[in-house]
N, C-alpha and C positions, 0 to 999 in steps of 0.2 A: 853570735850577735847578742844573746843576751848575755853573757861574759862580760862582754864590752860596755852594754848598758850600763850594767851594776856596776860593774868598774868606776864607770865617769861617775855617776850619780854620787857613787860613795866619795870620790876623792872630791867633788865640792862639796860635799855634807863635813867631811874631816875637815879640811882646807879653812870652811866656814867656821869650824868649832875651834879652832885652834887660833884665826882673826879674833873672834870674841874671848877669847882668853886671852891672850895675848895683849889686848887693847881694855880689859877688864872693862867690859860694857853689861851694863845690866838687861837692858833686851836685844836678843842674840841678831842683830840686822845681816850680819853678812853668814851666819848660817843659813835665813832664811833667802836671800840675796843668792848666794854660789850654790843653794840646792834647787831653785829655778831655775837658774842660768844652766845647770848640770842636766837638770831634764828636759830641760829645750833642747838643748846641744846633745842628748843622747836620743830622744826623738826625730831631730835634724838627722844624725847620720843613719836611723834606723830608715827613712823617707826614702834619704839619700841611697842607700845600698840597695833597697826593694828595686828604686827605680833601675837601678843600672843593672839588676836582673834582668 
């Protein structure tokens, strides 16, 4: 389970770094943007799995 966390987390942290490079923006919105949305959604299914234990 925590595999999986870091997994997701990381792949919107990169995801995010790579929009802001890509889109040369000088304050990084969509790293900070896809690394909330990544720790929601690995919270979510960490909730998600407890329960259906």
């Amino acid at each position: 389970m925590g595999i999986q966390m870091a997994a997701i987390i990381t792949g919107g942290v990169l995801a995010g770094i790579q929009l802001d490079k890509w889109l040369q923006l000088k304050f990084p919105i969509f790293t900070l943007v896809l690394t909330l949305l990544s720790v929601f959604l690995a919270i979510y299914y960490f909730i998600k799995d407890i329960l259906k234990k």
